[in-house]
C-alpha positions in Angstrom: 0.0 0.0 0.0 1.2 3.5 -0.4 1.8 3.3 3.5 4.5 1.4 3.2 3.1 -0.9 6.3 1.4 -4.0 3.5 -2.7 -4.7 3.2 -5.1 -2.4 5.2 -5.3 -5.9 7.6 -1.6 -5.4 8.0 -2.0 -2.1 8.8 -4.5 -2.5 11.2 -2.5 -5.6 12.5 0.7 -3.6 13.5 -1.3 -0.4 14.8 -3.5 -2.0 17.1 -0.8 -5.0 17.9 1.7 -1.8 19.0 -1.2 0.4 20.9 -2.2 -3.3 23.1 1.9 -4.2 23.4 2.6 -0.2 24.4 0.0 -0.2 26.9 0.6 -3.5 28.6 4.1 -2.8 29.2 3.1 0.4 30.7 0.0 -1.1 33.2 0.9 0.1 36.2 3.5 2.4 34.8 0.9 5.5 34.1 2.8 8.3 35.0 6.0 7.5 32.9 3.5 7.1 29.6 1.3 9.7 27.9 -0.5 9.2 24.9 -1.0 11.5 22.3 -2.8 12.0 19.1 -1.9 13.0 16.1 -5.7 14.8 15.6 -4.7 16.8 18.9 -1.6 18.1 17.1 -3.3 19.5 14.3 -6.3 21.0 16.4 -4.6 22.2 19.3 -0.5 22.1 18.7 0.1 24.6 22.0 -2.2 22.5 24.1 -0.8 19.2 23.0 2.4 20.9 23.7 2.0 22.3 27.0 0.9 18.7 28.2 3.9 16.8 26.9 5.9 19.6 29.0 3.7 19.3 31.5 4.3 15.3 32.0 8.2 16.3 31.3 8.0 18.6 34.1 9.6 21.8 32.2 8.4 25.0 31.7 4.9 24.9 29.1 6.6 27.3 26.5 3.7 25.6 23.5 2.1 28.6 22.2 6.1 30.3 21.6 7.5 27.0 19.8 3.8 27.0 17.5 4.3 30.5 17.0 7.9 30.1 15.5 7.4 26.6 13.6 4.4 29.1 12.0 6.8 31.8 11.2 9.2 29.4 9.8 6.8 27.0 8.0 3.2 28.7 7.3 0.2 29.5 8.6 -1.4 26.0 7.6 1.9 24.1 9.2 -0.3 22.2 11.4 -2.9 21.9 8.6 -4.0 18.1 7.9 -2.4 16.1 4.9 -0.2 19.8 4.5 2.3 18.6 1.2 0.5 15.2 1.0 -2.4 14.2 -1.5 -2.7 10.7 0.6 -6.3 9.2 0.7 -6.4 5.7 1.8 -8.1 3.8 -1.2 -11.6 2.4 0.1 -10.4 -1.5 -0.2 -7.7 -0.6 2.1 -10.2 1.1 4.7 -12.6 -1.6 4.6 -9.8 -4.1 5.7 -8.3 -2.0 8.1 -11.8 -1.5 9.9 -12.3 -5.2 9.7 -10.0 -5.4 12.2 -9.6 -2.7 14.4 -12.9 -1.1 13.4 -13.9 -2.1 17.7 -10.4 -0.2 18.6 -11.1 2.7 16.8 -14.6 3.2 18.1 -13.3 2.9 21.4 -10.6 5.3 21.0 -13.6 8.2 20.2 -12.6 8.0 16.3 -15.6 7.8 14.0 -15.6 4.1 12.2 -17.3 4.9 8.6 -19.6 2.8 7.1 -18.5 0.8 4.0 
């Protein structure tokens, strides 16, 4: 696939596989894990920022380093798909969802109907 990760099954094989593995090993371990998501980059870059640095216990300095990587890269640098044309064929949905259709729903994500 263009993903460069096989069949949407393969896809959704090694994405779910790695979230399950990641959070077993860190059961018990909370407060040296944080999760993020890439959606709350995009929406919310200083936020998502200032709760990594939060976790890391450093100063929350978000909105400066989003103002610069702006100034440096655009306006739109947190834009979604900025510099790609990448839409996952339909086949290759359908097979992902066919497997971790369940993990997405219970992540919040919105499962489409095929």
């Amino acid at each position: 696939s263009e993903l460069g990760w096989g069949s949407g099954r393969d896809l959704a094989y090694n994405w779910q596989g790695l979230l399950q593995r990641t959070r077993q090993a860190m059961h018990g371990h909370e407060s040296h894990y944080l999760e993020l998501r890439y959606e709350q980059l995009l929406s919310a870059p200083e936020n998502l920022l200032d709760s990594v640095f939060a976790f890391l216990g450093v100063a929350q300095c978000g909105a400066d380093i989003v103002q610069q990587f702006r100034k440096r890269y655009g306006s739109d640098a947190f834009s979604p798909g900025r510099g790609s044309s990448l839409i996952l064929p339909q086949e290759t949905l359908r097979q992902f969802l066919a497997v971790a259709g369940d993990t997405q729903a219970a992540l919040g994500y919105p499962v489409p109907v095929i």
